[in-house]
Structures are given as C-alpha cells and as structure tokens.
DSSP file (Angstrom, degrees, kcal/mol; ACC not computed):
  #  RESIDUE AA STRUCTURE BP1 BP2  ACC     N-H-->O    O-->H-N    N-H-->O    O-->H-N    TCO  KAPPA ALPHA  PHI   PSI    X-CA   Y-CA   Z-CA
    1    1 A X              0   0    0      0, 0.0     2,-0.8     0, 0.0    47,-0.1   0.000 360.0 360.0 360.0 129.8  188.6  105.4   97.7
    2    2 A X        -     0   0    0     42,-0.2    46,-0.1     1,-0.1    45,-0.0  -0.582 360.0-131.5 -80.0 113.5  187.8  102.0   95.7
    3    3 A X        -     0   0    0     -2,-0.8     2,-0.3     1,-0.1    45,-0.1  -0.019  26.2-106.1 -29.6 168.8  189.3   98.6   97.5
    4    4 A X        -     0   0    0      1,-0.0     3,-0.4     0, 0.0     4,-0.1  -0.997  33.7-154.1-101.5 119.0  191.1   96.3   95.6
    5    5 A X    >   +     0   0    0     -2,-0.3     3,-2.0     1,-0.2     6,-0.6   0.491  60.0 100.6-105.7   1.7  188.6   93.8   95.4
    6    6 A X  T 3  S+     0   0    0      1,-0.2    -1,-0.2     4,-0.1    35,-0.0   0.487  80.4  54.7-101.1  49.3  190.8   90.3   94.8
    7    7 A X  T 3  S+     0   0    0     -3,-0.4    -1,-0.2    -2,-0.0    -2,-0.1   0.235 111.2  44.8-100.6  -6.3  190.7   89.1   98.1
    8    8 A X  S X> S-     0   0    0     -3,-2.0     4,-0.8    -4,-0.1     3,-0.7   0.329 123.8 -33.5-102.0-136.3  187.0   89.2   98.4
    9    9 A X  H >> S+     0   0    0      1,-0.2     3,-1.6     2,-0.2     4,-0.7   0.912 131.9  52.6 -65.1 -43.4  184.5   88.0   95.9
   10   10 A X  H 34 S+     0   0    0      1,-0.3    -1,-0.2     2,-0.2    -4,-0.1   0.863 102.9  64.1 -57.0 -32.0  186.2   88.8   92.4
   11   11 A X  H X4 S+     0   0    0     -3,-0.7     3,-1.6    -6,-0.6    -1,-0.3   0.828  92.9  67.7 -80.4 -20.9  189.2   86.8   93.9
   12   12 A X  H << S+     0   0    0     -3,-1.6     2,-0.4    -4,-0.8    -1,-0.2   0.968  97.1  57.3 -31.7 -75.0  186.6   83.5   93.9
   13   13 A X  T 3< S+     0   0    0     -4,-0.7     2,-0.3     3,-0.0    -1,-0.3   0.102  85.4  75.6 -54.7   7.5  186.6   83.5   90.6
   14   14 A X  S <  S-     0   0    0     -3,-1.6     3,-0.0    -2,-0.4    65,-0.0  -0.779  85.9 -93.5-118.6 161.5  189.7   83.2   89.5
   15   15 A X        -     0   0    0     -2,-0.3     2,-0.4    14,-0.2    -1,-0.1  -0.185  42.8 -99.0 -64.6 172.9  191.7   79.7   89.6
   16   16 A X        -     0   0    0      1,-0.1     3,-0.2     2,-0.1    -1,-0.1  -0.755  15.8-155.3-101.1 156.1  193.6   78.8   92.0
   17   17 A X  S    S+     0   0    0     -2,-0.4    -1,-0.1     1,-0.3    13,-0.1   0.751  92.2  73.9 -76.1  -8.1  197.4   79.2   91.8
   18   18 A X  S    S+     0   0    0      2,-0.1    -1,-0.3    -3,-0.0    -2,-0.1   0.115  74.5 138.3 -59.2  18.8  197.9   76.2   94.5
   19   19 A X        -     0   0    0     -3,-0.2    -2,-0.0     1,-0.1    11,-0.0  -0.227  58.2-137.6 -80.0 164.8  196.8   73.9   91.4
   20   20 A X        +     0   0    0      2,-0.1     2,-0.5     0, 0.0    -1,-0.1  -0.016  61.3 120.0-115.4  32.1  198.8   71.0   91.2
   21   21 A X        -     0   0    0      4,-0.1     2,-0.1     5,-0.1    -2,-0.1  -0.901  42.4-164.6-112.3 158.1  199.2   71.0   87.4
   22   22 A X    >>  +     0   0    0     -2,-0.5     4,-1.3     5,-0.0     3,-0.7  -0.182  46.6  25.0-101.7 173.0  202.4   71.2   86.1
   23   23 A X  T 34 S-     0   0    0      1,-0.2     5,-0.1     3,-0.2     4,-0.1  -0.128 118.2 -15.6  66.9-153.7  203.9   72.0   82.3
   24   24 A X  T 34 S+     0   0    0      2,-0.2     4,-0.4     1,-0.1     3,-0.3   0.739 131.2  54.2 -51.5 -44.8  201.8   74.2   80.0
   25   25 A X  T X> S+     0   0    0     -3,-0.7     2,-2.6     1,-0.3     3,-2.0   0.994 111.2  50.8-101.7 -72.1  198.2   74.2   81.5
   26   26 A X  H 3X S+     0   0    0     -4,-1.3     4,-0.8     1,-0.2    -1,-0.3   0.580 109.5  43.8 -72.7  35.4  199.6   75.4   85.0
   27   27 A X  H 3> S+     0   0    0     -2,-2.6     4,-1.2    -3,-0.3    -1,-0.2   0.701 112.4  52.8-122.6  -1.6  201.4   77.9   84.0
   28   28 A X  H <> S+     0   0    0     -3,-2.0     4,-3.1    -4,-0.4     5,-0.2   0.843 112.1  50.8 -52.9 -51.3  198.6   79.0   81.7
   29   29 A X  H  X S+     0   0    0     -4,-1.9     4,-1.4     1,-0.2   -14,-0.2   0.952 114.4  40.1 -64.9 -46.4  196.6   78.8   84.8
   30   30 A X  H >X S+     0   0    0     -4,-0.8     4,-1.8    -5,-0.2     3,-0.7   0.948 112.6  55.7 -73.6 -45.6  198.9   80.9   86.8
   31   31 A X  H 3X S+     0   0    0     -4,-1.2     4,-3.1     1,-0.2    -1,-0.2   0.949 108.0  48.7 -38.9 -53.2  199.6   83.4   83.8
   32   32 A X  H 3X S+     0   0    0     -4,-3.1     4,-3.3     1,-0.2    -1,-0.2   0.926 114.6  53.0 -62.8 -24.2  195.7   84.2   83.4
   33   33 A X  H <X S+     0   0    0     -4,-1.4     4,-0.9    -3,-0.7    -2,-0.2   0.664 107.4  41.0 -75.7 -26.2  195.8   84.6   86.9
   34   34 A X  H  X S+     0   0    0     -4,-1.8     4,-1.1     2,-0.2     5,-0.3   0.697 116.9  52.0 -95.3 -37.7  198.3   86.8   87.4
   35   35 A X  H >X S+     0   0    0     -4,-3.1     4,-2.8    -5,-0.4     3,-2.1   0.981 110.0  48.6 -65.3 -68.1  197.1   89.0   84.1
   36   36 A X  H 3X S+     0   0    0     -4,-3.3     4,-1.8     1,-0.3    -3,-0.2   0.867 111.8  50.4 -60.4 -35.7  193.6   89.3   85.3
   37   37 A X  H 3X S+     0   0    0     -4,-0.9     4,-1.4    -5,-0.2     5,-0.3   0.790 118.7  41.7 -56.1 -19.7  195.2   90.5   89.1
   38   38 A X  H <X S+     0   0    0     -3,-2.1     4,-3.7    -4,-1.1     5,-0.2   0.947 111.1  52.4 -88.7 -42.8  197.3   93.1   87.2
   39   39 A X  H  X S+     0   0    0     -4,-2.8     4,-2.6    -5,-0.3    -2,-0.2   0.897 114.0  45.9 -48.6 -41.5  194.6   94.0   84.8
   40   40 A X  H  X S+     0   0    0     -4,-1.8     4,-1.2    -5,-0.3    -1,-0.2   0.771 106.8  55.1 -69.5 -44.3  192.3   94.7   88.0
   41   41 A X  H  X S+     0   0    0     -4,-1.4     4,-4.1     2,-0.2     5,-0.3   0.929 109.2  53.8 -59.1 -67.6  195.0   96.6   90.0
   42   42 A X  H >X S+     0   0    0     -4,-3.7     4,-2.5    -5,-0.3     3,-1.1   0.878 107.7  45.3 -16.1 -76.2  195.3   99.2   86.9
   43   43 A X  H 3X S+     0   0    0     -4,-2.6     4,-1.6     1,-0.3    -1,-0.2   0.837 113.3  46.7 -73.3 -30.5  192.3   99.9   86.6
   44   44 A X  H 3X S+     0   0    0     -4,-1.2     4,-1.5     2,-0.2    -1,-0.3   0.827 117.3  51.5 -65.2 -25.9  191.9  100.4   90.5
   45   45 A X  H <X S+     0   0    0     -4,-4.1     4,-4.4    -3,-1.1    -2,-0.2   0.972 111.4  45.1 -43.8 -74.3  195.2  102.5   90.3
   46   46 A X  H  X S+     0   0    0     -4,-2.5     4,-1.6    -5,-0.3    -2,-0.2   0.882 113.2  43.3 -50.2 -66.3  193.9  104.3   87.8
   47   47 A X  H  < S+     0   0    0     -4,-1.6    -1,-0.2    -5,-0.3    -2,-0.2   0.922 123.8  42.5 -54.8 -50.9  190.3  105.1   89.3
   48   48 A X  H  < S+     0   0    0     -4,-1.5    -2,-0.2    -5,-0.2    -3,-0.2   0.829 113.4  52.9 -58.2 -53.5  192.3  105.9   93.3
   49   49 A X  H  < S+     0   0    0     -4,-4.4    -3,-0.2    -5,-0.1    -2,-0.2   0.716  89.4 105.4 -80.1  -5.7  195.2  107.9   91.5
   50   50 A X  S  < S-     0   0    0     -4,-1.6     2,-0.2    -5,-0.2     3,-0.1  -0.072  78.8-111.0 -45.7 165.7  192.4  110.4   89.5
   51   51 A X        -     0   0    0      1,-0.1     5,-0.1     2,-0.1    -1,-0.1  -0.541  58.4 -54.5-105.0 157.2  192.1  113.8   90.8
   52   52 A X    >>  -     0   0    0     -2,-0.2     4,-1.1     1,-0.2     3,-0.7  -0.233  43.8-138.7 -54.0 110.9  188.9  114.8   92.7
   53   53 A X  G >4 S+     0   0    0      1,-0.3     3,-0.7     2,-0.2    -1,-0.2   0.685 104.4  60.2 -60.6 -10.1  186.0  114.3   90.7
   54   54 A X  G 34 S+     0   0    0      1,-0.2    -1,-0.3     0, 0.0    -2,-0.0   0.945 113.4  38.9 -89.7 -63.1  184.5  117.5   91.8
   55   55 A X  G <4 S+     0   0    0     -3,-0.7    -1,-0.2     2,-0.0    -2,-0.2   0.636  87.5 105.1 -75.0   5.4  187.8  119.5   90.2
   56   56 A X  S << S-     0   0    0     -4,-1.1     2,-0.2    -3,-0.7    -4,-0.0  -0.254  73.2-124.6 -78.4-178.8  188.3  117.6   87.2
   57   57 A X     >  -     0   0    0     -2,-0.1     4,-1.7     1,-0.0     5,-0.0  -0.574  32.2-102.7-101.7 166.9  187.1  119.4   83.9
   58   58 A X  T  4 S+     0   0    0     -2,-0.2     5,-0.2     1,-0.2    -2,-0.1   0.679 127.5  53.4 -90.4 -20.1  184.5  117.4   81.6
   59   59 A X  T >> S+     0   0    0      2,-0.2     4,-2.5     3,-0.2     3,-1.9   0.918 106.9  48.4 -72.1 -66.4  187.7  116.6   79.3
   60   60 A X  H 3> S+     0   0    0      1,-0.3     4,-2.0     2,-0.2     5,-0.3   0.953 121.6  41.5 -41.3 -47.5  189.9  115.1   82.4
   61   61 A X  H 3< S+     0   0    0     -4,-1.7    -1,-0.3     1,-0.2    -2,-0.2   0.161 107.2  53.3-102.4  28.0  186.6  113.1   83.1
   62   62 A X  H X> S+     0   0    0     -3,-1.9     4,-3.2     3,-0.1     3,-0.8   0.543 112.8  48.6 -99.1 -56.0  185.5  112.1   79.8
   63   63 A X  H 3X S+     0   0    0     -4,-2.5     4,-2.0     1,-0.3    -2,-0.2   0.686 111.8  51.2 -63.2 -24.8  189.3  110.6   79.4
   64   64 A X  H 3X S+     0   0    0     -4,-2.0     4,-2.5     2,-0.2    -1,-0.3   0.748 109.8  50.7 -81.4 -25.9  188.8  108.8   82.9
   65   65 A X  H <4 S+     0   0    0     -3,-0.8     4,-0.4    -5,-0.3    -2,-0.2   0.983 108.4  49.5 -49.7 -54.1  185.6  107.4   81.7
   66   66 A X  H >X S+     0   0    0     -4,-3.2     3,-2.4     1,-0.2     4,-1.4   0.945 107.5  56.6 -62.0 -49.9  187.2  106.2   78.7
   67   67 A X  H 3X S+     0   0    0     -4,-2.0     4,-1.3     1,-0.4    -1,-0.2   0.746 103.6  54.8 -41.7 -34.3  190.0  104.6   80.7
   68   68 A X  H 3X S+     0   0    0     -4,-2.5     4,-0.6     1,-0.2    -1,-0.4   0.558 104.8  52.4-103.7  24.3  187.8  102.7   82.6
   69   69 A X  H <> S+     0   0    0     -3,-2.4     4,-1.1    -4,-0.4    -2,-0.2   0.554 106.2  49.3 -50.5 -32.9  186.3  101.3   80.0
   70   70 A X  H  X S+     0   0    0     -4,-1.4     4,-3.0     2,-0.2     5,-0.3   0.679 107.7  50.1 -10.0 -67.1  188.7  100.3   78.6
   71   71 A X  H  X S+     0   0    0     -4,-1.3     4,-3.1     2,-0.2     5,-0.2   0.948 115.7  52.6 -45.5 -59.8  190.1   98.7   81.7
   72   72 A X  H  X S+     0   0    0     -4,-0.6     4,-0.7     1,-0.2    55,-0.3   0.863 108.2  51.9 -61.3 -47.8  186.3   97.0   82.1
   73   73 A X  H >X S+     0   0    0     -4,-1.1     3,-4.8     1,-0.2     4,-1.4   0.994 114.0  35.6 -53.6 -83.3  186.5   95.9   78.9
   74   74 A X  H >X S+     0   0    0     -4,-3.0     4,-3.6     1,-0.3     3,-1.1   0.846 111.4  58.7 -16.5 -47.7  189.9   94.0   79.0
   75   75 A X  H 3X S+     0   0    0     -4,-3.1     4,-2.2     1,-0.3    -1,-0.3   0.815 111.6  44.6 -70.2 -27.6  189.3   92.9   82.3
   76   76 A X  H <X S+     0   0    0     -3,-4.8     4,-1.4    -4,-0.7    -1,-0.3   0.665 111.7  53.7 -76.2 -18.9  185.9   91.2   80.3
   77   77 A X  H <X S+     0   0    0     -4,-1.4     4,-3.5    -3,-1.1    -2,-0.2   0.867 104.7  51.0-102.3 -81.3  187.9   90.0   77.6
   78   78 A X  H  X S+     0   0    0     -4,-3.6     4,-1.3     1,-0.2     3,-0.4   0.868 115.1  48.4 -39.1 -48.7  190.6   88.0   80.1
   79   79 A X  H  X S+     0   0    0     -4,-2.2     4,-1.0     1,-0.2    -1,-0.2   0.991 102.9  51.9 -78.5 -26.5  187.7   86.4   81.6
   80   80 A X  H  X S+     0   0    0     -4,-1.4     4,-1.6     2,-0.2    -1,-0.2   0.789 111.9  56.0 -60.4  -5.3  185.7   85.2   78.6
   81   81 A X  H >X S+     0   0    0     -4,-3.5     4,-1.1    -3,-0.4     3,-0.8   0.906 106.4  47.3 -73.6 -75.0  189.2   83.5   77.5
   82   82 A X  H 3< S+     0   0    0     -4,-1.3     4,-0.4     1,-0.2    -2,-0.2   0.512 104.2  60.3 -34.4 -10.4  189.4   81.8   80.4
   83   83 A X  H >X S+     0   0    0     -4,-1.0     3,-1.8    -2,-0.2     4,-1.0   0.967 111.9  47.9 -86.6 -85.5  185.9   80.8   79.9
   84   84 A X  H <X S+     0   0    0     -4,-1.6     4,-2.8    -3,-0.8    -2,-0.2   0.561  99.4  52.9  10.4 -73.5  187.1   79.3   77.0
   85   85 A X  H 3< S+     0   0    0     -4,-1.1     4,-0.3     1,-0.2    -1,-0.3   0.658 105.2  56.3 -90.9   2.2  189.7   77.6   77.4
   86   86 A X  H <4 S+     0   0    0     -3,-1.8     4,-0.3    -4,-0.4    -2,-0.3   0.694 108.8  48.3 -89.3 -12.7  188.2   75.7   80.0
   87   87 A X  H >X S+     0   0    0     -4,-1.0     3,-2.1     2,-0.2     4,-0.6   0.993 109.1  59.3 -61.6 -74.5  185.1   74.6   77.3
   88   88 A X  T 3< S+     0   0    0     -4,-2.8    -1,-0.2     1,-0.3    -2,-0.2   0.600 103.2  50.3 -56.9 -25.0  188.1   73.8   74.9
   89   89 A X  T 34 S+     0   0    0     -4,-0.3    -1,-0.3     1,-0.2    -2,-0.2   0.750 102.9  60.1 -78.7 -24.7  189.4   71.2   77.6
   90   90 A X  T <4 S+     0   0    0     -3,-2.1    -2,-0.2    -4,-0.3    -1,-0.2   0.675  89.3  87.4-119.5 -39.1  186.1   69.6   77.9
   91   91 A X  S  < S-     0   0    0     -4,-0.6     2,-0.3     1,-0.1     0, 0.0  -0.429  89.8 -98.2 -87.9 178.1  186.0   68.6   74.2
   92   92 A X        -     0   0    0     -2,-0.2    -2,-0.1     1,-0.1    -1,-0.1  -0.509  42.7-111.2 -80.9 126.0  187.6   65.1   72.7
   93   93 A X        -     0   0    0     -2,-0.3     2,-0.5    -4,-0.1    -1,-0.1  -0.173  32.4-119.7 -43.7 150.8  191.4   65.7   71.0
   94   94 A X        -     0   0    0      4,-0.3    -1,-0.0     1,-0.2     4,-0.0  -0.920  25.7-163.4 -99.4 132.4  191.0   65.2   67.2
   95   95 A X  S >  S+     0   0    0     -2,-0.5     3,-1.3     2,-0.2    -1,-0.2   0.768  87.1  67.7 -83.7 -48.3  193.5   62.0   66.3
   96   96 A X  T 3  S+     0   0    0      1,-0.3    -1,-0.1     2,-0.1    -3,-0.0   0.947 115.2  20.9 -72.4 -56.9  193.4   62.9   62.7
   97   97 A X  T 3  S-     0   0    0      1,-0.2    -1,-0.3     6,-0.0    -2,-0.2   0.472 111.9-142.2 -92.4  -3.9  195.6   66.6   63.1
   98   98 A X    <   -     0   0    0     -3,-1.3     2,-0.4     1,-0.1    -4,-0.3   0.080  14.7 -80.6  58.8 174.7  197.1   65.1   66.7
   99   99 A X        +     0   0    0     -4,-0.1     2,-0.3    -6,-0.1    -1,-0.1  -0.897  61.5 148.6-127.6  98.3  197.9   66.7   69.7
  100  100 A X    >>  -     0   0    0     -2,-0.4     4,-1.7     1,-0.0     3,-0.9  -0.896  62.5-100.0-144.0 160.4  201.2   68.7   69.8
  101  101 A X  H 3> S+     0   0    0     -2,-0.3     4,-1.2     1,-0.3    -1,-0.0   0.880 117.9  64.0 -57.2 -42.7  202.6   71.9   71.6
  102  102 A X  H >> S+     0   0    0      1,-0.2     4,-1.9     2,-0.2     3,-0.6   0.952 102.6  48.2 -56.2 -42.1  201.9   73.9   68.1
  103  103 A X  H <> S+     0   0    0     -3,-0.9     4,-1.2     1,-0.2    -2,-0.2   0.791 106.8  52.0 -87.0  -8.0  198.1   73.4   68.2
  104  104 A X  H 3X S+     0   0    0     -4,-1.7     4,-1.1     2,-0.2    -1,-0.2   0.804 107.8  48.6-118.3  32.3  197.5   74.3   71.3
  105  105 A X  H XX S+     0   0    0     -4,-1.2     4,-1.0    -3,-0.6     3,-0.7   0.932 111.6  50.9 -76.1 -76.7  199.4   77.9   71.2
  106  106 A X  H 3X S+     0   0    0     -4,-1.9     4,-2.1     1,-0.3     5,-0.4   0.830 112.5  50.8 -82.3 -40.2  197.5   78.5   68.1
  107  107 A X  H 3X S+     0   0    0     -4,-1.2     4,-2.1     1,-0.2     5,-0.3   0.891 116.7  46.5 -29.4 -72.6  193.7   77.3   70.6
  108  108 A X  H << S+     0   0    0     -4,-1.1     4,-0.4    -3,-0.7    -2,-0.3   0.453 110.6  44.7-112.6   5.8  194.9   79.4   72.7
  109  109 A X  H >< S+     0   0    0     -4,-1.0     3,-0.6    -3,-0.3    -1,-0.3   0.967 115.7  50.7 -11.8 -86.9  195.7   82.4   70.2
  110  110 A X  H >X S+     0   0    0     -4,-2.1     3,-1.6     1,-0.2     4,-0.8   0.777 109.0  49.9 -42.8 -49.8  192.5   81.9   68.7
  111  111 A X  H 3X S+     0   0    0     -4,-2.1     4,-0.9    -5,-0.4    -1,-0.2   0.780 114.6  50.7 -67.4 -25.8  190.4   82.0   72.4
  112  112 A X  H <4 S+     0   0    0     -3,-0.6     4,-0.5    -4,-0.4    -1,-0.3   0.833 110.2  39.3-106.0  17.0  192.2   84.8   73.0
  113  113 A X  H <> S+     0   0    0     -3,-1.6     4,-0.6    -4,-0.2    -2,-0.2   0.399 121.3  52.0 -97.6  -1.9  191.5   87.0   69.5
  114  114 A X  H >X>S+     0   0    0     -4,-0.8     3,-4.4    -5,-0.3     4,-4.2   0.809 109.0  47.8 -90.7 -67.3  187.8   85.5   69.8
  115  115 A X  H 3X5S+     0   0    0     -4,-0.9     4,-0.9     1,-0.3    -2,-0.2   0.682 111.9  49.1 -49.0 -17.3  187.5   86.7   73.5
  116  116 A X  H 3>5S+     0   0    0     -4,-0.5     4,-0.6     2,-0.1    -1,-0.3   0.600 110.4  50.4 -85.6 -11.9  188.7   90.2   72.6
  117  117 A X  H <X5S+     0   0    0     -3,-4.4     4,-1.1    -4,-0.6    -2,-0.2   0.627 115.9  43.2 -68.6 -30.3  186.2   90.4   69.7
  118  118 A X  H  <>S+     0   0    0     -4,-4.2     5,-1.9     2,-0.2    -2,-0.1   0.817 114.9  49.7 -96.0 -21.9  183.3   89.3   72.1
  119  119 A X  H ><<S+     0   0    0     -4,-0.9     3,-1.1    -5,-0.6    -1,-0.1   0.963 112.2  46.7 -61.2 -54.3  184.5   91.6   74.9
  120  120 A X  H 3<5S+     0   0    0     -4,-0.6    -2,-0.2     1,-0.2    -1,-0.1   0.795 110.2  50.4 -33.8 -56.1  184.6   94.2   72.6
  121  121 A X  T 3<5S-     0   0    0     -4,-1.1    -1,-0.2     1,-0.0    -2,-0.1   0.092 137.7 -77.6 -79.1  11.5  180.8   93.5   70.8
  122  122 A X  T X 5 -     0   0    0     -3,-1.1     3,-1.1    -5,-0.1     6,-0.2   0.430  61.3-159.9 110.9 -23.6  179.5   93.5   74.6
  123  123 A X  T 3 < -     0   0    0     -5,-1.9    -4,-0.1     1,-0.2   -46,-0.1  -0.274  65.5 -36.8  37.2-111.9  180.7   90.0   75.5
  124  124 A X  T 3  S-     0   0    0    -48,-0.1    -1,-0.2     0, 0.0    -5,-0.1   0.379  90.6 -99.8-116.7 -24.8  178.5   89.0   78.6
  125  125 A X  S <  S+     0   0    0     -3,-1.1    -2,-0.1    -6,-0.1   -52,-0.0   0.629  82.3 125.5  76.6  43.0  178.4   92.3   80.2
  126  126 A X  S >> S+     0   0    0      2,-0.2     3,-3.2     1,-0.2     4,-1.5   0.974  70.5  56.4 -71.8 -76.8  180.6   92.3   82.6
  127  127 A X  H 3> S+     0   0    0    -55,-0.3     4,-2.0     1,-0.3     5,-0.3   0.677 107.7  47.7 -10.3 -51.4  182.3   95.4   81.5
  128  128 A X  H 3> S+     0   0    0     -6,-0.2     4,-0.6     2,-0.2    -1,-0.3   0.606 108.7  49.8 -94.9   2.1  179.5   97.4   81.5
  129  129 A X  H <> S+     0   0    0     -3,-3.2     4,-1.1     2,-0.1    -2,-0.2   0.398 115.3  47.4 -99.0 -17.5  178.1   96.5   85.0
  130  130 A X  H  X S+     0   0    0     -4,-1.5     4,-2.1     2,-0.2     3,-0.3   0.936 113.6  50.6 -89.0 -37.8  182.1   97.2   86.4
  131  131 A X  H  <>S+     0   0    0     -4,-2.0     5,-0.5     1,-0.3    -3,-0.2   0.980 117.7  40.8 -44.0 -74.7  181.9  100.8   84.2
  132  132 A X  H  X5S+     0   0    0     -4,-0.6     4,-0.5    -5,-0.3     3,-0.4   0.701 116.7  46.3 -55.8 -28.3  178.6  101.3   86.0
  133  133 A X  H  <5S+     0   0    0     -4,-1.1     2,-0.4    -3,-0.3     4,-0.4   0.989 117.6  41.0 -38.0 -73.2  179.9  100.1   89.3
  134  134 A X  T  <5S+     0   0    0     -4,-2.1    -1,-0.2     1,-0.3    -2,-0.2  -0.236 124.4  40.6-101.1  23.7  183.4  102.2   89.2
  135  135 A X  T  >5S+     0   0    0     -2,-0.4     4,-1.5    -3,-0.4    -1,-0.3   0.226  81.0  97.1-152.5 -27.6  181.5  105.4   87.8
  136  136 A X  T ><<S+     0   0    0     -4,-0.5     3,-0.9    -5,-0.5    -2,-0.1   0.887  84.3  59.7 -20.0 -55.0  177.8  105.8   89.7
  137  137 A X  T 34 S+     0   0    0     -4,-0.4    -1,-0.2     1,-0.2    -3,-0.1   0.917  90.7  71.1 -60.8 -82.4  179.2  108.2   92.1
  138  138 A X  T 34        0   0    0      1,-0.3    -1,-0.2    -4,-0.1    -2,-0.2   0.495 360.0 360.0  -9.1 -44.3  180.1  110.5   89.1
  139  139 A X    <<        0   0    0     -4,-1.5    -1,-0.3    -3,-0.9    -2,-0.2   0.680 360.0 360.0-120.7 360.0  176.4  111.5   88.3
C-alpha cells in the first residue's frame, strides 16, 4: 500500500497555508495548495483502490498505467504553475497597461495554459520520476 506522502517530504514543498497574505494572492496560495493535496490524494486513491496487480489483465493495467500518468502529469503541471507565478511576482509591474484585478486573472490563466503545455512536452520531469516511482513494483 502507497502512503500519502503530504505530510512528509512532498508536503515541504508546497506553501504554507499559515501565510499571512490576505485578498487574491492568499487565497491563490491556499487554492494551489489545496489542488495540488487533492491532485495527490487521487492519484494515491487511485493507485491503493486498484485490484491486485498479480490479477489484473494487461488491459486493467495498461488503463492503471495510463491513469497514473495522467495523475503524474497534472500533478507536474500544478507545480510548474506555481513555479511560475512566483517568477511572475519577482518581475517589475508595467505602468504603461497598469495593474488591475483583470490582468492578473488573465497572468494567471496564461501560467496555467503554459504549465499544462510544458507538463504535457515533459516539463521538468517530475511526472515521469512519480510514474516510475508509483509503477517499479509492476515489472
């Protein structure tokens, strides 16, 4: 049986929800935080509620493969946004276009159709080191 690993190391990484910002950016902060815990629980759901690998059929366990790959992938996707939007914080607001509630939905749109195109192309390659983790036993 796989832990849930986000008490332990994975759970490092994530911000914390204790933050003391208020308004938009925490609840951004708490939002990713709460997506990436759910995303991670799935896919540990998913991997604990499978049927014995020993009895599944090569069909059952092609289809669990794909799921967690899937899973790995997302899970790759949610962080490289967050990855993101904290670079996006680090550069200077543009005066010319202002700074108002509309641009930074549509940042944080954008960070997150980029980070699901880069998960997607391999991103960093997180995804395919949790696949390999969460599947090893298999072969």
């Amino acid at each position: 049986m796989i832990t849930n690993p986000t008490n332990t190391s994975m759970r490092a990484l994530l911000p914390s929800t204790q933050s003391t910002n208020t308004g938009y950016e925490g609840s951004k902060i708490i939002s990713e935080d709460a997506t990436f815990t759910d995303e991670l629980n799935k896919a540990t759901d998913k991997l604990n509620g499978s049927t014995s690998i020993k009895t599944m059929t090569a069909e059952e366990l092609e289809q669990r493969n794909q799921d967690i790959r899937e899973a790995a992938t997302e899970l790759e996707a949610i962080l490289i946004k967050m990855v993101l939007n904290e670079m996006q914080k680090t550069v200077p607001k543009d005066e010319l276009f202002g700074d108002d509630n509309a641009m930074d939905i549509w940042r944080d749109m954008y960070n997150e159709k980029l980070a699901d195109q880069a998960a997607q192309a391999g991103g960093f390659g997180i995804a395919d080191f949790i696949y390999d983790q969460l599947t090893r036993k298999n072969h």
